[in-house]
Every structure is written in C-alpha cells, then in structure tokens.
C-alpha positions in Angstrom: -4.6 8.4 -17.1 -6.1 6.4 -14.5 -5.8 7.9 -10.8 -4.4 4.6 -9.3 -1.9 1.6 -10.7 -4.9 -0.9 -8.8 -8.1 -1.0 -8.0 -10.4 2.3 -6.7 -8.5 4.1 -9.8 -11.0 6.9 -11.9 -10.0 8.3 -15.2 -11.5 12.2 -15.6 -11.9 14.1 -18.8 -13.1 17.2 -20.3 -16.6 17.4 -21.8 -18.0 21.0 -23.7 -20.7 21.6 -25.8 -19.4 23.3 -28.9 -20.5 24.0 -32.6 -19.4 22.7 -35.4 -16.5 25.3 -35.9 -15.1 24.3 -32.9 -16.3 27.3 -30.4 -18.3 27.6 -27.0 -21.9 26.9 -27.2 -25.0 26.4 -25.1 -27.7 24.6 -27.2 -26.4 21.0 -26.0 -28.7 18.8 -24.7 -27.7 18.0 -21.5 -29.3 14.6 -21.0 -27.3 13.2 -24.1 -23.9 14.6 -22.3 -21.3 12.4 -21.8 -19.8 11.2 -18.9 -16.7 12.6 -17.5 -15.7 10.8 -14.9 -14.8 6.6 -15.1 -13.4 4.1 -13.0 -10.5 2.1 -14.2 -9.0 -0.8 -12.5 -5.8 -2.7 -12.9 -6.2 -5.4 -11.2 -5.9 -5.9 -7.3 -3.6 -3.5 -4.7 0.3 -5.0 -3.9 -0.5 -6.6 -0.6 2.2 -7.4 2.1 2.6 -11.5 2.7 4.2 -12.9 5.9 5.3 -16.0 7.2 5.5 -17.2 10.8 8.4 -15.4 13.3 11.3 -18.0 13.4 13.1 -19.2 16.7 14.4 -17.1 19.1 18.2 -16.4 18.3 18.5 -16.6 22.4 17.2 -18.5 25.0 16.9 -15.7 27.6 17.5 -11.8 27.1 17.8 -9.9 24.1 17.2 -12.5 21.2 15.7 -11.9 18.1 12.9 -12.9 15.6 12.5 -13.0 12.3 9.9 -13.8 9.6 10.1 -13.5 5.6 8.0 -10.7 4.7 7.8 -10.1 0.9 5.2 -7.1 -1.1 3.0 -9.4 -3.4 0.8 -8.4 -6.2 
C-alpha cells in the first residue's frame, strides 16, 4: 500500500533472488535487480481554507470573531 493518502507517499516491497524451485539463491545479477522502493501519489494534501474574521459581536470588551474555516482537498 502506499505510505500516505496524498502526495510524498512510497510504496515498499520485497525483492530476493531465488531459483527456479522457489528457494534462496545468490547467483542474481544485481544490476538487473529490481527496485523496491516507489513513490505513489494521490493527488494533493487536504489543506485548511479560511475566510476573513467577521465583525466584532461587541463594540468594547469581550466580543468575539469569527471566520468560516473549512478542510479542503
């Protein structure tokens, strides 16, 4: 599987040299091994969006702000 949902993600696997009944061996050419290691990407990261703080619910002392905030992908 790939190591992240977005981008920057690597998939790993398992690469042996063998013979052709299926055990250990040590005769493989190691320039024509295979890689073991790939990067995989999904597309970009969930970023977070925001808008502008609103008005002030106050017009002196201990009012509050507010502003939409939403995770996009």
């Amino acid at each position: 599987q790939c190591s992240s949902t977005c981008e920057g993600g690597f998939q790993r696997r398992v690469v042996v040299c063998q013979d052709e009944n299926g055990y250990t061996a040590n005769n493989c050419d190691e320039k024509s091994k295979p890689m073991e290691q790939r990067s995989c990407e999904s597309g970009p990261c969930p970023q977070w969006a925001y808008g502008n703080w609103g008005e002030c619910t106050k017009p002196c002392g201990a009012g509050t702000r507010t502003r939409l905030v939403v995770c996009q992908r």
